[in-house]
Phi, psi and omega in degrees: 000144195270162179267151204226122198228166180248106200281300210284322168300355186267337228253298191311319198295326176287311190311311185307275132031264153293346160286332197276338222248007183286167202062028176271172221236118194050226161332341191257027182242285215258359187256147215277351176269007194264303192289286190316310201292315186295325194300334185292317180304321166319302161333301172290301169340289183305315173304289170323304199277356183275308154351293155317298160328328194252327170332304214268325188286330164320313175291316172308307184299302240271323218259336150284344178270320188291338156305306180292302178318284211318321172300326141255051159058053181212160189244156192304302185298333166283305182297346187286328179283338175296327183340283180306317122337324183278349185062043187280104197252118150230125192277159202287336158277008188262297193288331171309316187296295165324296182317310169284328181231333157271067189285349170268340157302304202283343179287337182281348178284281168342260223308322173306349214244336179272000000 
């Protein structure tokens, strides 16, 4: 009995494949064991960095909340602790957002806290 491989799904799967892998830079646009290994890396990169992604945006809000207290005379942990006592719930990308672009919002935030 002859052997029976399915051409147009092995055809879709590189076609697929290589639409994933354009605007990549020489061979790793168009040759296809070439192509594959990067789009998988590319894949893994992309999982990983949405992971990251909420890290990197956390460390920004902490370092921008910290700024702004520091400017009235509070340190970033304290102020997370009056918050939290005061049963103030604003979240950290809310008040990084106040500290940075609504610096009379977020002082009013303070002064509630004193």
């Amino acid at each position: 009995m002859p052997r029976s491989v399915n051409s147009v799904a092995s055809r879709a799967k590189r076609k697929r494949v290589l639409e994933l892998a354009k605007g990549y830079f020489g061979r790793k646009k168009n040759v296809w064991t070439v192509a594959k290994n990067a789009v998988e890396k590319g894949l893994v990169y992309a999982y990983r960095d949405r992971k990251a992604k909420k890290r990197d945006f956390r460390t920004l809000w902490i370092a921008r909340i910290n700024a702004g207290a520091r400017m009235h005379g509070m340190s970033y942990s304290v102020l997370m602790g009056k918050l939290k006592t005061a049963g103030i719930d604003l979240n950290r990308k809310v008040l990084a957002d106040l500290a940075l672009n609504h610096p009379s919002a977020f002082e009013a935030v303070i002064k509630k806290l004193k």
